[in-house]
Backbone as JSON, one array per atom type, in Angstrom:
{
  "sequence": "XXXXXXXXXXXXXXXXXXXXXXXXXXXXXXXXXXXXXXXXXXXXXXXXXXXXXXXXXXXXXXXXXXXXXXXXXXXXXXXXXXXXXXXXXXXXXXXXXXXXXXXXXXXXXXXXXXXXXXXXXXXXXXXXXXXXXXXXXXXXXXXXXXXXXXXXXXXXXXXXXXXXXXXXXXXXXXXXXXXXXXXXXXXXXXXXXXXXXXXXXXXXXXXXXXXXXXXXXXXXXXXXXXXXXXXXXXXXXXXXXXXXXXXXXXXXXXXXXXXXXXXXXXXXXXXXXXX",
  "N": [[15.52, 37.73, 24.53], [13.4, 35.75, 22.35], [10.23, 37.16, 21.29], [6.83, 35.5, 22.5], [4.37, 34.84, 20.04], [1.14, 34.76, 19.42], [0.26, 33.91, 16.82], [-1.84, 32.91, 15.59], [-3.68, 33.35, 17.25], [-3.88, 36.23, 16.31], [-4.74, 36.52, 13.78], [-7.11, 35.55, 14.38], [-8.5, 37.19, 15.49], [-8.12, 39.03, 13.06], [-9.54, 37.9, 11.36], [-12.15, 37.73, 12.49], [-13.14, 40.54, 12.01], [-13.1, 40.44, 9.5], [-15.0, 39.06, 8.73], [-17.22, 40.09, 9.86], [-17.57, 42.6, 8.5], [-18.35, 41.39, 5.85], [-20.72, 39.83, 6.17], [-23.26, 37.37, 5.69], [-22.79, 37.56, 3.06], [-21.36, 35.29, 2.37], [-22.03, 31.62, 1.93], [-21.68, 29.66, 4.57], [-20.74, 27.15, 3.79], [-18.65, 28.39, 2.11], [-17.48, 29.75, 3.53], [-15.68, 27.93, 4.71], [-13.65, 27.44, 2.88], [-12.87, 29.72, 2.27], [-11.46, 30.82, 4.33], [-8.79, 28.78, 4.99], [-7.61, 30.32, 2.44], [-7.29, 32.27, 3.28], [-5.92, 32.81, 5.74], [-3.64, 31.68, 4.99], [-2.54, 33.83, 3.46], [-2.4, 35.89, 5.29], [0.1, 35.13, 6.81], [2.19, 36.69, 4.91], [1.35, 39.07, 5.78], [2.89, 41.98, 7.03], [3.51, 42.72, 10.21], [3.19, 45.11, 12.78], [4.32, 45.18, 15.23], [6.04, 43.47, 15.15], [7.57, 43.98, 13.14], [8.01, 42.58, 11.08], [6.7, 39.87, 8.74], [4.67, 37.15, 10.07], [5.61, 34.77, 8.22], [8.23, 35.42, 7.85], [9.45, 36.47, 10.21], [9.81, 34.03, 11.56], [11.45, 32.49, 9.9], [13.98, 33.87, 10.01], [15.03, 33.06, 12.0], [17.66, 30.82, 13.79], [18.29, 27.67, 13.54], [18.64, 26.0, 16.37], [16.9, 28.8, 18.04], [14.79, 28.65, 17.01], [13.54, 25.79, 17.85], [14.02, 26.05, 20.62], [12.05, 28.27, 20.89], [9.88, 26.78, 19.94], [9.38, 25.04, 22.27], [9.01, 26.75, 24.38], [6.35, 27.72, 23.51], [4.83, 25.72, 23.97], [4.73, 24.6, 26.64], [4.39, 26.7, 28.01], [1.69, 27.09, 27.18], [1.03, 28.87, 24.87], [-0.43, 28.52, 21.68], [0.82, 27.09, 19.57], [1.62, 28.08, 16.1], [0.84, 27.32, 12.26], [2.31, 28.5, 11.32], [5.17, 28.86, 12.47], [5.06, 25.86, 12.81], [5.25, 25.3, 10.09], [7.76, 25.93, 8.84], [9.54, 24.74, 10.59], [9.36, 22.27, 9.96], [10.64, 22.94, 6.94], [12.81, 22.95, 7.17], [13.87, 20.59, 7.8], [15.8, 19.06, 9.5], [15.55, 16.78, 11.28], [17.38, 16.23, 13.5], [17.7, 17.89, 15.54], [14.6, 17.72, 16.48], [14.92, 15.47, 17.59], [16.06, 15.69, 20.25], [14.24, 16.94, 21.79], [12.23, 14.72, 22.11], [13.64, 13.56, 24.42], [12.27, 15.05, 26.68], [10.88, 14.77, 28.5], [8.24, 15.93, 28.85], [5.2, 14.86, 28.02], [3.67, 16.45, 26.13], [5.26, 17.91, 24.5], [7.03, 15.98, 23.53], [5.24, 14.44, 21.99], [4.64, 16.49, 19.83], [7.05, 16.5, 18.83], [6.97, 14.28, 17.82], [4.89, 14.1, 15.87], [6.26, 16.01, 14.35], [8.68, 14.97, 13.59], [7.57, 12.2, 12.45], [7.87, 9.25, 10.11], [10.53, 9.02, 9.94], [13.2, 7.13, 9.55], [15.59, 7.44, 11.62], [14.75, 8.46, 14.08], [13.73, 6.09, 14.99], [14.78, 4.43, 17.06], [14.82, 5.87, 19.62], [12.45, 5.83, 19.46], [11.39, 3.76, 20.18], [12.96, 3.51, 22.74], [10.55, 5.16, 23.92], [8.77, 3.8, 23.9], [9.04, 1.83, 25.91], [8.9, 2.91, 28.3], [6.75, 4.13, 30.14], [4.7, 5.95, 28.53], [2.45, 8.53, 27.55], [-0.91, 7.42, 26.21], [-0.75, 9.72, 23.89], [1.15, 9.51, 23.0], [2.22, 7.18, 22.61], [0.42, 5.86, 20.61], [0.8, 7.15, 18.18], [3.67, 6.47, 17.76], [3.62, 4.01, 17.65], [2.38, 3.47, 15.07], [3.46, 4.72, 13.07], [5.79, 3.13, 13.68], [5.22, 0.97, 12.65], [4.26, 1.56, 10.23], [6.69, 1.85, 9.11], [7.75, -0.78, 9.06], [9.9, -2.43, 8.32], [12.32, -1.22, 8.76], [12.54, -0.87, 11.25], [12.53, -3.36, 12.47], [15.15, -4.79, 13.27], [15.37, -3.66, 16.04], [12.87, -4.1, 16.61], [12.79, -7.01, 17.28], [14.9, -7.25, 18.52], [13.81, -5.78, 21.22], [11.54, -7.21, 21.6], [12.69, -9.67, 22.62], [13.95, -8.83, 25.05], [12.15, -8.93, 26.33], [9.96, -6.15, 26.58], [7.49, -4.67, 25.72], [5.76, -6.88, 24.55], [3.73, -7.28, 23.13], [3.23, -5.01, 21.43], [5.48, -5.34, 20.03], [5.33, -7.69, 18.65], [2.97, -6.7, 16.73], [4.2, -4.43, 15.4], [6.09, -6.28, 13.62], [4.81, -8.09, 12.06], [4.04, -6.61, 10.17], [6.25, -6.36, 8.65], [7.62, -6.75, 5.19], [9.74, -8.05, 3.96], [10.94, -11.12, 4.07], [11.47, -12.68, 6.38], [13.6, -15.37, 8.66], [13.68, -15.15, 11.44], [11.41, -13.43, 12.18], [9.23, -14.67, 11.37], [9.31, -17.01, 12.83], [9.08, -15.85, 15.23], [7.12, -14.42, 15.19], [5.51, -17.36, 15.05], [6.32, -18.46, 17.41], [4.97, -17.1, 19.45], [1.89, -17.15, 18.48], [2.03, -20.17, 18.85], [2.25, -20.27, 21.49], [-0.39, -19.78, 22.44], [-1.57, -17.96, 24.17], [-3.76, -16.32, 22.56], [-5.2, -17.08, 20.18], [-6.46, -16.19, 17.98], [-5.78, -13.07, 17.34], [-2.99, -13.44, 17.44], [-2.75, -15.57, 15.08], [-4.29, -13.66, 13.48], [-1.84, -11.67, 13.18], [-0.13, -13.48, 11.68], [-1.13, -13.87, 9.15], [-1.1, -10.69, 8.49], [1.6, -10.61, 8.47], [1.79, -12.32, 5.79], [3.42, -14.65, 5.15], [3.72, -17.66, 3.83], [4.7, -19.98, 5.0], [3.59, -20.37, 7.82], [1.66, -21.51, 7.15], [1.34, -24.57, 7.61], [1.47, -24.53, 10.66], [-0.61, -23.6, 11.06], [-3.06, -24.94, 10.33], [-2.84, -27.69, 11.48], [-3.57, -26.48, 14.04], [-6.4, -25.51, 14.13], [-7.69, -27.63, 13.04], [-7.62, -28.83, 15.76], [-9.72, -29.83, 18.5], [-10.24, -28.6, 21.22], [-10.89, -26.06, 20.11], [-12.16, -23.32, 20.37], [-15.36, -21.15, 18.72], [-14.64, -18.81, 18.06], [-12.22, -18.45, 17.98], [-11.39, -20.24, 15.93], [-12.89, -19.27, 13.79], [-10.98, -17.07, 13.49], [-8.85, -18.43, 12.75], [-9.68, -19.77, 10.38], [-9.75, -17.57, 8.33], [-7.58, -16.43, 8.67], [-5.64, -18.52, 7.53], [-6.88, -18.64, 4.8], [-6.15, -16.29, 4.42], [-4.02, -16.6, 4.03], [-3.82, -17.94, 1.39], [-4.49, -20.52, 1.8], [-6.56, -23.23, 2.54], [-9.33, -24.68, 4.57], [-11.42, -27.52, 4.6], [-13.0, -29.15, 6.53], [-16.01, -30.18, 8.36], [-17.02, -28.84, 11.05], [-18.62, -29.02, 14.04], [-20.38, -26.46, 15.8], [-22.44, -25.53, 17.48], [-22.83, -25.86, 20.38], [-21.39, -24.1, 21.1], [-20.43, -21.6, 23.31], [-19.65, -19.04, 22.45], [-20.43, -19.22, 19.85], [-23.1, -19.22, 20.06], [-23.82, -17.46, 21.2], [-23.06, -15.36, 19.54], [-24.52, -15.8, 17.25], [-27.28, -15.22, 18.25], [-27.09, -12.47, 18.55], [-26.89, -11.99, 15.56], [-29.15, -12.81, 15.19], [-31.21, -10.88, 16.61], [-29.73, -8.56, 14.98], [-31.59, -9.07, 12.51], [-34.13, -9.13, 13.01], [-35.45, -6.28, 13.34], [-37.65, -5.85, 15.33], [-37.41, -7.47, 17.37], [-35.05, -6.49, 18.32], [-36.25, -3.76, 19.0], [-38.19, -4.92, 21.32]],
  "CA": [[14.68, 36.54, 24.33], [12.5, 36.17, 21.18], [8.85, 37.16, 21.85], [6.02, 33.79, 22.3], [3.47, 35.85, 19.29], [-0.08, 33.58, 19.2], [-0.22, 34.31, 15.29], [-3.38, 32.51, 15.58], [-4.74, 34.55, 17.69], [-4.12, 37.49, 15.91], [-5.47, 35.9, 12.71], [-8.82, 35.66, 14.66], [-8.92, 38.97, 15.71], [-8.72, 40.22, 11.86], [-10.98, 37.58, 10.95], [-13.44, 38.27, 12.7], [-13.22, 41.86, 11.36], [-13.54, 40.58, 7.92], [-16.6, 38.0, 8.39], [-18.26, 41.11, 10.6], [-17.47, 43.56, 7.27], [-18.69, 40.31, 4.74], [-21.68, 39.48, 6.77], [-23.97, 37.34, 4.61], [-22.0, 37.57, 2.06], [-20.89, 33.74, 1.63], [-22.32, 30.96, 2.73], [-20.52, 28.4, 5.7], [-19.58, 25.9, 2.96], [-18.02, 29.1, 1.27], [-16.18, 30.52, 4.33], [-14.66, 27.01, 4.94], [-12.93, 27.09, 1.61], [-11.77, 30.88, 2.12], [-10.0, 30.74, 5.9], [-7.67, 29.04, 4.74], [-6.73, 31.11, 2.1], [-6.87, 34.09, 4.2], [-4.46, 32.58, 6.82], [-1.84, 32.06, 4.16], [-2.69, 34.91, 3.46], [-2.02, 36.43, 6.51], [1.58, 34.87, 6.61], [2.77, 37.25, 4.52], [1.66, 39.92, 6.15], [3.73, 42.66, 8.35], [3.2, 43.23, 11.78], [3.87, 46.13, 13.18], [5.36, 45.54, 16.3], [7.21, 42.99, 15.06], [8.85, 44.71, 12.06], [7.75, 41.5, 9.77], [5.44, 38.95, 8.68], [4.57, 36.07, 10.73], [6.67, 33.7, 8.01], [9.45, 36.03, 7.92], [9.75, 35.87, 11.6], [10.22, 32.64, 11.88], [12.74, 32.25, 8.57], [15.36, 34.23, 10.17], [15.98, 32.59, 13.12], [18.26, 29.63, 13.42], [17.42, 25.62, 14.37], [18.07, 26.52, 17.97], [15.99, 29.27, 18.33], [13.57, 28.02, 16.91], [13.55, 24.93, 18.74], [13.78, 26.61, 22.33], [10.38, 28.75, 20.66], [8.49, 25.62, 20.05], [9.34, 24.67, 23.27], [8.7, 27.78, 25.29], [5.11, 27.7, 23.52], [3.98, 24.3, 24.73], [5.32, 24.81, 28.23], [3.81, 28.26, 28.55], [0.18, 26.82, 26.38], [1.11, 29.69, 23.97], [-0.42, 28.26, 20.67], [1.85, 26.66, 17.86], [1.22, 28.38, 14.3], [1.0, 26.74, 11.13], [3.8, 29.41, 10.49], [6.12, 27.62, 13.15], [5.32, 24.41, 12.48], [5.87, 24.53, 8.51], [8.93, 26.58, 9.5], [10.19, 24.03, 11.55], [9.34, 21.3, 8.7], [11.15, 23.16, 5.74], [14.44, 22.66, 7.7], [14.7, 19.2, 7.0], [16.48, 19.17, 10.3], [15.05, 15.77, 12.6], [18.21, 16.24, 14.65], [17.32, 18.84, 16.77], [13.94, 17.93, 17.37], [15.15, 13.99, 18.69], [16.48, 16.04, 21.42], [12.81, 16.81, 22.71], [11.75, 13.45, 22.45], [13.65, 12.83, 25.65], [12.24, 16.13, 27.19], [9.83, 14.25, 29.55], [7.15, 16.74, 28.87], [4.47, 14.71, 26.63], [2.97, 17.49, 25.08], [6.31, 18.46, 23.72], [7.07, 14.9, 22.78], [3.83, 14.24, 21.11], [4.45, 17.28, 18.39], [7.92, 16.41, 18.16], [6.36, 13.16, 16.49], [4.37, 14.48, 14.92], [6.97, 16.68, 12.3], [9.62, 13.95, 12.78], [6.94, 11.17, 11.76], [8.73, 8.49, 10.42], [12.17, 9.21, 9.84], [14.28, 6.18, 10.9], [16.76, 8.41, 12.51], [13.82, 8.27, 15.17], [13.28, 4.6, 15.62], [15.53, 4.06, 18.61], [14.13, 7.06, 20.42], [10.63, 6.2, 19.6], [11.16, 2.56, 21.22], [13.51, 3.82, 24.19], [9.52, 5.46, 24.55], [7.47, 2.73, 24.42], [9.67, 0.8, 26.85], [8.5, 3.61, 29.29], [5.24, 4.71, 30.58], [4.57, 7.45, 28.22], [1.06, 8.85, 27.67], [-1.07, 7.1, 24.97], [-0.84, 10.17, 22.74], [2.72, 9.6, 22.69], [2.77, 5.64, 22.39], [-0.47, 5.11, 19.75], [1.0, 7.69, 16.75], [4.89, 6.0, 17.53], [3.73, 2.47, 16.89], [1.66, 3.41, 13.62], [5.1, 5.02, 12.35], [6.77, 2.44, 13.54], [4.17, -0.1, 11.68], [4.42, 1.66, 8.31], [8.43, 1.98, 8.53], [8.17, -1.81, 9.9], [11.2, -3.07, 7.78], [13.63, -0.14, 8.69], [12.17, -0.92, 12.8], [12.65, -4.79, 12.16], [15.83, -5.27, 13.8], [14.84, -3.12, 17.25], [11.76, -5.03, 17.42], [13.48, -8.12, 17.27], [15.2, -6.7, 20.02], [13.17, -5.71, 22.08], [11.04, -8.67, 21.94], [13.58, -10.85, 23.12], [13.79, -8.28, 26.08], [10.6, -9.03, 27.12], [9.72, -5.25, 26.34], [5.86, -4.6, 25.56], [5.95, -8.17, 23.69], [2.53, -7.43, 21.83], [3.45, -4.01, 20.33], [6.57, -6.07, 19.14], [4.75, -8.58, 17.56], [2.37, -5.67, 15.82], [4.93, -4.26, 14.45], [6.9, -7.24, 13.13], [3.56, -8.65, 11.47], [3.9, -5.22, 9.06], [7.79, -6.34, 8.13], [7.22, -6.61, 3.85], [10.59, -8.89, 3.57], [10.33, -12.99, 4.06], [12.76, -12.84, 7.5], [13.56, -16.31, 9.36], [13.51, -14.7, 12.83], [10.11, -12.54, 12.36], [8.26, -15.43, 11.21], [9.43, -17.82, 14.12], [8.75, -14.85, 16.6], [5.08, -14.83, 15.19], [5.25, -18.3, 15.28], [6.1, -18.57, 18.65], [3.62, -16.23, 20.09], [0.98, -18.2, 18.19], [1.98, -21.59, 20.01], [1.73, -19.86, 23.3], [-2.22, -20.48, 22.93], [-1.88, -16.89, 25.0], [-4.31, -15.77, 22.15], [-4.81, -17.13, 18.82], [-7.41, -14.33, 17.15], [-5.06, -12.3, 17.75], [-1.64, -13.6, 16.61], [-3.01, -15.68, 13.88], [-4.25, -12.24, 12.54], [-0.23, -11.31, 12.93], [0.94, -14.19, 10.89], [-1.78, -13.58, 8.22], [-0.81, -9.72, 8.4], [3.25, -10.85, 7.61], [1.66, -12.96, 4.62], [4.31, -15.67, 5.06], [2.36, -18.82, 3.37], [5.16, -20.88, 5.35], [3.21, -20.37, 8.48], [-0.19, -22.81, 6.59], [1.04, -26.28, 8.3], [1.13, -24.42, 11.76], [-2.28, -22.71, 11.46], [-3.93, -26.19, 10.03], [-2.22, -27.82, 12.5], [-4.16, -25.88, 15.42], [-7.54, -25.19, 13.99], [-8.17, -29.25, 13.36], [-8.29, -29.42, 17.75], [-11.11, -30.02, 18.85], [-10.4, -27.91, 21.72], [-10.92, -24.41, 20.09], [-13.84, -22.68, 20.46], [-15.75, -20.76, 17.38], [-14.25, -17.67, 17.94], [-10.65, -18.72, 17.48], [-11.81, -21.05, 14.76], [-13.38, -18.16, 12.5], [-10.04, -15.84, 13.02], [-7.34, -19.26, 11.76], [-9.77, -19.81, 9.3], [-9.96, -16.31, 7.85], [-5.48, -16.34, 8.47], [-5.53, -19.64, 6.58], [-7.42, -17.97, 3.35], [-5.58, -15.15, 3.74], [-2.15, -17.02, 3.46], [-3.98, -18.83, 0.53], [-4.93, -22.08, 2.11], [-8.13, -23.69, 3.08], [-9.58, -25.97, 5.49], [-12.82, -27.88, 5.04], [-13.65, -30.1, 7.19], [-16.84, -29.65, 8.57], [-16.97, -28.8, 12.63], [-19.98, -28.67, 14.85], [-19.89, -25.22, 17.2], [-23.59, -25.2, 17.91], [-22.98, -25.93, 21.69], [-20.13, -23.27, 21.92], [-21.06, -20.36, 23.93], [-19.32, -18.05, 21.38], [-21.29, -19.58, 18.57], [-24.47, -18.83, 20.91], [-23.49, -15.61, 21.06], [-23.42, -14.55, 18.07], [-25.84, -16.52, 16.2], [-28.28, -14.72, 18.94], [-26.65, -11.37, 17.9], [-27.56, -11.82, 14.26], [-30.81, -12.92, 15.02], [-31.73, -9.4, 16.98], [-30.1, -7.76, 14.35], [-32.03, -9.02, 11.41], [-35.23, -8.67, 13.23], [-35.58, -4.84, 14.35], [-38.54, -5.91, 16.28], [-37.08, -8.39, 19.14], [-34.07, -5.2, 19.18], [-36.56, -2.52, 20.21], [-38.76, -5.14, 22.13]],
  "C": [[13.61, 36.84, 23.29], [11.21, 36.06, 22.14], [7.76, 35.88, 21.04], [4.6, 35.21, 22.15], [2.32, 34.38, 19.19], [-0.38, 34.46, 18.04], [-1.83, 34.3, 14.89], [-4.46, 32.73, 16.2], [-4.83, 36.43, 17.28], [-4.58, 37.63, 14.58], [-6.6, 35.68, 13.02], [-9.34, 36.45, 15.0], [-8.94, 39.38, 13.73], [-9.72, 39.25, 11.2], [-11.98, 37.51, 11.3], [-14.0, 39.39, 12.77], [-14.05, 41.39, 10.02], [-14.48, 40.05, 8.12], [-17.48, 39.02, 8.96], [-18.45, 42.01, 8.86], [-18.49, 42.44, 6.75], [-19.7, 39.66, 5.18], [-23.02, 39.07, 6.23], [-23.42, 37.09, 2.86], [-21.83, 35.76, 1.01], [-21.82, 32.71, 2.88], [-21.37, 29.89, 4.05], [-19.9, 27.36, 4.91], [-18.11, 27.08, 2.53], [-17.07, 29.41, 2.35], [-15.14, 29.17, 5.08], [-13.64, 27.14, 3.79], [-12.06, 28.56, 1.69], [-10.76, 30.8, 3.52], [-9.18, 30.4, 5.4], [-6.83, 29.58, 3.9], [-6.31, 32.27, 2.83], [-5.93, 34.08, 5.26], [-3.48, 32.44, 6.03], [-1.44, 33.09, 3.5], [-1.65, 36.27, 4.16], [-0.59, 36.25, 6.67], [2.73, 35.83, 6.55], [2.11, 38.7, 4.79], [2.21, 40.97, 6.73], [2.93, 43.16, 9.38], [3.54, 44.04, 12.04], [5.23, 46.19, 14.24], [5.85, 44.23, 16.36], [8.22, 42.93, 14.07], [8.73, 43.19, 10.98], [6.71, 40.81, 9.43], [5.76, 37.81, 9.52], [5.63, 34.8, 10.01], [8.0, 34.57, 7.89], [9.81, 36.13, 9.09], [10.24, 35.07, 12.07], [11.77, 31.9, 10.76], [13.98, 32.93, 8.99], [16.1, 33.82, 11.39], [16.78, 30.9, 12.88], [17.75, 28.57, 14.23], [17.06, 25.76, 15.48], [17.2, 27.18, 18.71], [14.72, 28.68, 17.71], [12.66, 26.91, 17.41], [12.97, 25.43, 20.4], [12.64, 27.42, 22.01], [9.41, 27.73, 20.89], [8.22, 25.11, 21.59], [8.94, 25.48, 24.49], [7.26, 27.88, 25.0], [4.15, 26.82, 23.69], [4.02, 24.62, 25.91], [4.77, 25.93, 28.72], [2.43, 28.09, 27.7], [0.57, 28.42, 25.54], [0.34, 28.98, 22.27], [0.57, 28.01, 19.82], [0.82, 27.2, 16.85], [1.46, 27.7, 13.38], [2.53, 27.52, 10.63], [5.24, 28.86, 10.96], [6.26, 26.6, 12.39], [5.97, 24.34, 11.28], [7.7, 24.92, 8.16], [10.06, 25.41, 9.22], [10.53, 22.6, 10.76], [9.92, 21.18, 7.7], [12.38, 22.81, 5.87], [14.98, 21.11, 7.4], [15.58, 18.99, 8.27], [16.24, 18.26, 11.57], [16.12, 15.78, 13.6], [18.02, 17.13, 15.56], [15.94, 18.36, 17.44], [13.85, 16.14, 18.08], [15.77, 14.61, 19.98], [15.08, 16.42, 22.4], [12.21, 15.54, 22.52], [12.43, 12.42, 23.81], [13.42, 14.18, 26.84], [11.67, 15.58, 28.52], [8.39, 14.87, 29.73], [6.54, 16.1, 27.19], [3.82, 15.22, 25.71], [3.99, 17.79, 23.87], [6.78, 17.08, 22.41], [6.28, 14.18, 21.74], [3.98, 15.0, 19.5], [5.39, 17.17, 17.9], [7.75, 15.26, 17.39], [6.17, 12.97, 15.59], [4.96, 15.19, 13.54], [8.18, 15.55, 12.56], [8.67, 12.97, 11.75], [7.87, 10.01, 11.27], [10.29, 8.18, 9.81], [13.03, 8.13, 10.45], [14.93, 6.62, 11.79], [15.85, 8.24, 14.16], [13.13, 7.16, 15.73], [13.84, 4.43, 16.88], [14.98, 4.96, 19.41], [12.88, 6.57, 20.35], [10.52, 4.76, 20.29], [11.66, 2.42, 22.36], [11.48, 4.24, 24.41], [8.72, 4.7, 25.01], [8.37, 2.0, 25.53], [9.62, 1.59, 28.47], [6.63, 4.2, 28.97], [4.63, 5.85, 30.39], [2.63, 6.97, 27.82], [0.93, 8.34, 26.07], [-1.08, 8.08, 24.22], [-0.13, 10.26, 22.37], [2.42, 8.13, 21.88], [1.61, 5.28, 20.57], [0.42, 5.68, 18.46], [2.55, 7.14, 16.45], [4.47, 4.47, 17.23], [3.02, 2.54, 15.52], [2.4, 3.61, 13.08], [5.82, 3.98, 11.95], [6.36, 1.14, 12.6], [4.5, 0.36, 10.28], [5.82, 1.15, 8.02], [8.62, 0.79, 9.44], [9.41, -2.79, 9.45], [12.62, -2.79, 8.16], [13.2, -0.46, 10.41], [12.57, -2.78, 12.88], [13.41, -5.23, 13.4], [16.01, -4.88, 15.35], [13.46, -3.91, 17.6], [12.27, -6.16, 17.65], [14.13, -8.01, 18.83], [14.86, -6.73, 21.81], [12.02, -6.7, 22.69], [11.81, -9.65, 22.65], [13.81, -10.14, 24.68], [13.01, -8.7, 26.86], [9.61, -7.57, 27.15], [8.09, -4.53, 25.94], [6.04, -5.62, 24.11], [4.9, -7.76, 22.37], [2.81, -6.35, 20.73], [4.44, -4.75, 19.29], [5.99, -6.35, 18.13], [3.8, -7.69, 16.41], [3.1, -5.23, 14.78], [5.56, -4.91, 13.13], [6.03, -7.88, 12.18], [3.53, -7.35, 10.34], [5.39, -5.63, 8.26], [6.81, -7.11, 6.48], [8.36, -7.81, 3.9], [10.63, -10.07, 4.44], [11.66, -12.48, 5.25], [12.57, -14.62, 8.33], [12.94, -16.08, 10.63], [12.49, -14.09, 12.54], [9.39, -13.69, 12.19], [8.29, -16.51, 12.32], [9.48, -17.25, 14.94], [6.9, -14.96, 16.73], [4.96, -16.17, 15.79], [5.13, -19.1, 16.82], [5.1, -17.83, 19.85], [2.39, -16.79, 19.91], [0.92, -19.4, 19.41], [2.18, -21.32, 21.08], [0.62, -20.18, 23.83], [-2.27, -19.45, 23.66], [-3.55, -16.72, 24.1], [-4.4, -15.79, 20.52], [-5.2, -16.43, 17.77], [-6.3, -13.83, 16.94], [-3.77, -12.25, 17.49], [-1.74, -14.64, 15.59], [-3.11, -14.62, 12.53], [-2.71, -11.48, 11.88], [-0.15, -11.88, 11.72], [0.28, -13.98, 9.27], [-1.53, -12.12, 7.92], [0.41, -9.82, 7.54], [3.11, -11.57, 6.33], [2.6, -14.34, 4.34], [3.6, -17.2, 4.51], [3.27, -19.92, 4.74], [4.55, -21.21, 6.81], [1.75, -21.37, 8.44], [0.13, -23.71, 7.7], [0.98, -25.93, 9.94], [-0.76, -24.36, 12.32], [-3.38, -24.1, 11.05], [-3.99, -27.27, 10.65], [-3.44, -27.98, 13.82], [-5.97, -25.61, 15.32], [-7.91, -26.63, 13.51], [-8.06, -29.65, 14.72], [-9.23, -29.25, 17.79], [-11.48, -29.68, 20.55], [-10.43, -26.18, 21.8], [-11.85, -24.36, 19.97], [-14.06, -21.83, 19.2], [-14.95, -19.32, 17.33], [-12.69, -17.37, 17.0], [-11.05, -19.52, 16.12], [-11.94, -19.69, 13.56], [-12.18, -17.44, 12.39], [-8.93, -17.15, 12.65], [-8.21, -19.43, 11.2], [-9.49, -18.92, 7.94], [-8.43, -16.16, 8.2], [-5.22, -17.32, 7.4], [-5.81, -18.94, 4.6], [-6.63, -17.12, 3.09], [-4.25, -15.41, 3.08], [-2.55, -18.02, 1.77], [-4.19, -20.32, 0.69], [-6.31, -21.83, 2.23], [-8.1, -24.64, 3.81], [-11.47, -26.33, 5.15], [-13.87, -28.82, 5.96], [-14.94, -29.66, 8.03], [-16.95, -29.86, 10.24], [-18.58, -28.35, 13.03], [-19.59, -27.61, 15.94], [-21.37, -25.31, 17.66], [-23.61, -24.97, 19.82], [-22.02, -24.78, 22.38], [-20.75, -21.92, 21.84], [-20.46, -19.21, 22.81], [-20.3, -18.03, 20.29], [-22.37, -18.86, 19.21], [-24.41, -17.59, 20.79], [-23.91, -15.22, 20.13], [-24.13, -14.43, 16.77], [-27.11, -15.54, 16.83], [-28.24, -13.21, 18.92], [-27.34, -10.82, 16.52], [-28.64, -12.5, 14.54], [-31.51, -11.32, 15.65], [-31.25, -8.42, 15.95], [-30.88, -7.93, 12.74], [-33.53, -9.03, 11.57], [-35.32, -7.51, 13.94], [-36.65, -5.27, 15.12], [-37.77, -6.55, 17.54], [-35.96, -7.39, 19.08], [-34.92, -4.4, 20.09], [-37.11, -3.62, 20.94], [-37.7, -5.34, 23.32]]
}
């Protein structure tokens, strides 16, 4: 069995040889700028008792082992090395590590994320996740992925929306799609006319840029049962799709308005804040 080496702890043992030797020497801006040369440094140094350097170590073993390493040093809190990880990165090899993304251990799943990132190959896996009760440090960095690479995720959100599946991430996502789709824009659209929450999926439809969405949003913000809140976020979707609305509305009596008019009045007088 290969030996679980904390590189990075043996990189702080000789550096804190050298900063003891160099004592004075540089200032703290200065010794931010050298560490890391001195860890890549370090890399290429030989170990004794392991007959190589820390990246030569890692360069001769194959996918597998290397794999069942990363995994033996989460599971046992052993430290991951930069020497691993970039290792593990040069391979070009996302098929091995979609096999720990159904490990059940979120620590493991979390870093395998992290070097897939967003590789389509890992869309279906990364929304089998969200459709379970994984830990937000799993779920927040797989929907930002899945947000950038929201064109190549398109047809799984679609999907999964229609599931009933965590509806809102859906819609997040789908609000990032770059190409004019029928079905994405009448998914927004329907989420909108739910009235669940119009802030909130107005912002969507103004996110997807679709202008064809104007006669809905002009539509809904001429009632004269929305309150200022919702008002200010379809006005500010409206502009963004390139429309306007002017008609002139009275909010004075709406508790939102109150709000926040009484907001910017404390903060443009620092006195009534501290009093």
């Amino acid at each position: 069995m290969d030996q679980l080496i904390d590189f990075d702890g043996l990189f702080e043992e000789k550096l804190a040889q050298y900063m003891k030797q160099n004592a004075g020497k540089y200032t703290e801006k200065q010794w931010e700028a050298i560490i890391p040369k001195l860890y890549c440094k370090f890399g290429n140094i030989r170990i004794a008792k392991i007959g190589n350097t820390p990246i030569g170590y890692y360069r001769e073993m194959t996918d597998s082992r290397l794999l069942t390493l990363l995994t033996r040093h989460i599971r046992e809190d052993v430290p991951v090395s930069d020497f691993l990880r970039r290792e593990l990165e040069s391979r070009g090899n996302p098929d091995g590590l979609l096999t720990l993304l159904n490990s059940g251990d979120s620590r493991l799943v979390a870093f395998a994320v992290d070097l897939i990132g967003g590789d389509p190959k890992a869309f279906p896996a990364y929304f089998e996740l969200l459709s379970q009760n994984v830990d937000e440090s799993v779920k927040d960095p797989i929907v930002e992925l899945l947000k950038a690479g929201a064109d190549s995720a398109k047809e799984l959100a679609l999907a999964y929306y229609e599931r009933g599946i965590e509806r809102e991430l859906m819609l997040e996502i789908l609000s990032r799609v770059t190409s004019r789709d029928a079905r994405v824009l009448q998914t927004l659209l329907g989420a909108f006319r739910s009235g669940d929450d119009f802030p909130l999926h107005s912002a969507y439809l103004a996110s997807y840029g679709d202008e064809a969405a104007l006669p809905v949003l002009l539509e809904t913000i001429d009632r004269d049962d929305i309150n200022y809140l919702e008002f200010r976020e379809l006005k500010c979707a409206i502009e963004a799709l390139g429309g306007e609305y002017s008609r002139e509305r009275d909010f004075t009596q709406d508790a939102y308005y109150l709000e926040i008019s009484e907001q910017s009045a404390l903060s443009a007088d620092p006195e009534k804040t501290a009093g």
